[in-house]
C-alpha positions in Angstrom: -22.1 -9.1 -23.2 -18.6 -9.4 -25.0 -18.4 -5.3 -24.8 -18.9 -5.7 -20.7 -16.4 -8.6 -20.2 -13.7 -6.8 -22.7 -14.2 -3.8 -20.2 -14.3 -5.6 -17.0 -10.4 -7.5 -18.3 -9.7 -3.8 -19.1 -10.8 -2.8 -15.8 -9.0 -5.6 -13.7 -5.6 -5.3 -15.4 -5.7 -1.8 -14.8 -6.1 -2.2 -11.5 -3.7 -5.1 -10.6 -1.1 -2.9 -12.6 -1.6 0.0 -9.9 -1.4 -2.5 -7.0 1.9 -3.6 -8.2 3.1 -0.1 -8.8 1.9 1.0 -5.6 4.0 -1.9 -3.9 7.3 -0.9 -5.9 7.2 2.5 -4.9 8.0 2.7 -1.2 11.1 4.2 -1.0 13.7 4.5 1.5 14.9 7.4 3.2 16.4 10.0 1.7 20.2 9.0 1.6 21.6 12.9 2.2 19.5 12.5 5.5 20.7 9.2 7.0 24.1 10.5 5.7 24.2 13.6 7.6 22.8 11.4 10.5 19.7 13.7 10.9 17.3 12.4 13.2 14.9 15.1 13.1 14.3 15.3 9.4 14.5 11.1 9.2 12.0 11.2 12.0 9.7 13.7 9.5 10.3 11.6 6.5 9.4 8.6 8.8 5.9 9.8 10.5 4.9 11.5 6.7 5.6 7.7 5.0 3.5 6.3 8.4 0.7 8.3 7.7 1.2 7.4 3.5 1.1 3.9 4.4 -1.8 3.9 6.9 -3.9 5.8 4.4 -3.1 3.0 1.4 -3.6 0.3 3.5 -7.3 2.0 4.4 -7.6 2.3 0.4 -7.1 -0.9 0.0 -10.0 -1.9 2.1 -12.6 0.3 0.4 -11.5 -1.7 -2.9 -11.7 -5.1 -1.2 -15.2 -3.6 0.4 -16.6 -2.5 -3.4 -14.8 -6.0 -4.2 -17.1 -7.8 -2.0 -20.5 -5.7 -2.7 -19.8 -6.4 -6.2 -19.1 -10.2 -6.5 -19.7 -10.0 -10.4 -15.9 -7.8 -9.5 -13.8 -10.5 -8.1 -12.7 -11.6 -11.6 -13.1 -15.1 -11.1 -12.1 -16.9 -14.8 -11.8 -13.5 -16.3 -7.8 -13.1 -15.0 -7.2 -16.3 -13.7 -9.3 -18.4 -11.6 -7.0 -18.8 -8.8 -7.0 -14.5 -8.2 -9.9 -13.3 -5.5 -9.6 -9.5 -5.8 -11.3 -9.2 -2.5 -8.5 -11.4 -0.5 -6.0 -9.5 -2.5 -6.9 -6.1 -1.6 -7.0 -7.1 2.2 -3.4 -8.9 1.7 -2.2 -5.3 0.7 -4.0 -3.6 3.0 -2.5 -5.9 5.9 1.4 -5.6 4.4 0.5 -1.6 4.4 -0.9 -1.6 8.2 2.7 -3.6 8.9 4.8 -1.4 6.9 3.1 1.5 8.5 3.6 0.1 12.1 7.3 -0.7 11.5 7.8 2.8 10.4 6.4 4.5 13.2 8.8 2.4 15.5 11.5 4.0 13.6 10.3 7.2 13.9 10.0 6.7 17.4 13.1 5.6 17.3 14.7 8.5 15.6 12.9 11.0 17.9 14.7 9.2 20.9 17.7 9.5 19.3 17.6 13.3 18.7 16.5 13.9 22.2 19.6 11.9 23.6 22.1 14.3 21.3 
C-alpha cells in the first residue's frame, strides 16, 4: 500500500510539473517577423500556434476524462486536499480553447492585413 501511494505522489507531481511547464511555454511571435512587419509568415506562426493550442486544450480533456474514470486519480489528501485534478485539467483545457480562439482572430487579422498591402 505505501509502495502504490509513494508512486501515485510520484505520479501526480509529475504531472502537475508538466502542466505548469506546458502553461510557461507559449511564446510570442517571432520578433524578426513582427519586426519586418510580415503578415504572411505572422499569420503562419499564428494558425500553427491555433492548431498547437486547440490540440492541448483537447489533451487536457482526455486527462480530466482518465481523471474522472479513475476517482482513486484525483489526489484528494495525497497533494493537497483543496487540488481536484479533474477540475484542473478542464481549467487548462478552457484557458487553451481561449488562447486558441484569440489567436485565430489574430491570424485572421493578419491575413486581412496582407491582402490590403
Amino acid at each position: 500500500m505505501m509502495k502504490h501511494g509513494s508512486l501515485l505522489r510520484t505520479v501526480l507531481a509529475v504531472l502537475m510539473m508538466v502542466g505548469v511547464v506546458a502553461c510557461a511555454v507559449i511564446a510570442g511571435p517571432p520578433q524578426d517577423l513582427v519586426a519586418k512587419n510580415d503578415h504572411a509568415g505572422l499569420e503562419a506562426w499564428y494558425v500553427k500556434e491555433t492548431a498547437h493550442l486547440r490540440q492541448r486544450a483537447k489533451d487536457m480533456l482526455v486527462m480530466a476524462e482518465e481523471y474522472r474514470k479513475n476517482p482513486e486519480l484525483r489526489s484528494r489528501g495525497d497533494v493537497s486536499p483543496k487540488i481536484d485534478m479533474e477540475q484542473h485539467c478542464q481549467s487548462l483545457a478552457a484557458i487553451y480553447t481561449k488562447a486558441a480562439d484569440e489567436a485565430d482572430v489574430i491570424a485572421r487579422a493578419h491575413r486581412n492585413m496582407r491582402s490590403h498591402s
